[in-house]
N, C-alpha and C positions, 0 to 999 in steps of 0.2 A: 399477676400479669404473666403470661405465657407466651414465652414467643419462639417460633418457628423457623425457618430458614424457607424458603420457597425454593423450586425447581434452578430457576434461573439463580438467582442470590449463591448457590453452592457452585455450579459452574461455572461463574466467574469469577469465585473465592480460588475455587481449585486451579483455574486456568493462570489466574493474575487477569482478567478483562478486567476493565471498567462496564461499568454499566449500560455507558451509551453504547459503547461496541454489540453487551449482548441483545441489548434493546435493537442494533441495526439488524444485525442477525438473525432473532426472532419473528421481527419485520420483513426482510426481506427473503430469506429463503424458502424456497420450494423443494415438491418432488422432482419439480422440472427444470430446473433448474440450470442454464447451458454455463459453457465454458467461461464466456466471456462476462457472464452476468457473475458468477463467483468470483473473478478476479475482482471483480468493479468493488464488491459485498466487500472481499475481503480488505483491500486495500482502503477504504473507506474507514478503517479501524480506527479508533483515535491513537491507540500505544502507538503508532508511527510517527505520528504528530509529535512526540518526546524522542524518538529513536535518529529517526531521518533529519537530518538538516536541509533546508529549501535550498535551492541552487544561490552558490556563493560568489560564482565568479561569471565571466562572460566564456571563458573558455569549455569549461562545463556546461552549462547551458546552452552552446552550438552542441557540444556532443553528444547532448539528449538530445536537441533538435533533428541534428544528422542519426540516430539512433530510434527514434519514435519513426521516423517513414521505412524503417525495417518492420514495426512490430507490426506483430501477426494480429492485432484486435487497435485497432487507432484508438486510443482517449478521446474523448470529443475537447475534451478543455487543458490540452499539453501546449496550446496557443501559449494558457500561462506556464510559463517552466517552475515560478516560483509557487504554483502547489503540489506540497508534499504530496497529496493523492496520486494524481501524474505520475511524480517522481518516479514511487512507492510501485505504480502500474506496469511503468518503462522498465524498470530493475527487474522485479518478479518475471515480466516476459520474458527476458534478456536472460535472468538464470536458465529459469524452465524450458526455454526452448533453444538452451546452448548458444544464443545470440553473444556478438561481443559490442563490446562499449569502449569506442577508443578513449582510452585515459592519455593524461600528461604524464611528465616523471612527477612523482607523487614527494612530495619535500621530505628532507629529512628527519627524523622524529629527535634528531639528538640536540 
């Protein structure tokens, strides 16, 4: 028996993906691929889904609320706050395009 490693199979060895991720990826991306359609691609990742926590409180969730009618590409589904996708969408904008996200005081770690 001989086996092989495929294209895709080393990519996401090398990267750490999961498979469904490279499998989004392979799927969906183009040459032409616009600005907003790679955000959507990327955020769509499953590793978020482990990294991100869905909105915990009511108070965070107004301040993605209040923070999504800033962003420069609307989510169509930030209606739910509680999908990580969303989330994941609102944050990324927010870094990449120097947006800010009013936070609370953030509790103490001690």
């Amino acid at each position: 028996l001989d086996l092989t490693p495929l294209n895709y199979g080393m990519v996401a060895s090398y990267y750490y993906l999961s498979y469904t991720t490279l499998e989004i990826y392979a799927a969906s991306l183009t040459e032409k691929c616009k600005l907003r359609a790679l955000l959507e691609i990327f955020c769509a990742s499953s590793e978020f889904k482990n990294l991100i926590a869905p909105v915990r409180t009511p108070g965070e969730e107004r301040a993605l609320v209040r923070a999504s009618k800033h962003a420069v590409y609307n989510y169509p589904s930030f209606a739910n706050a509680y999908d990580v996708t969303a989330k994941v969408n609102l944050l990324l904008q927010s870094h990449l395009g120097a947006g800010t996200i009013p936070v609370g005081r953030l509790p103490d770690s001690s």
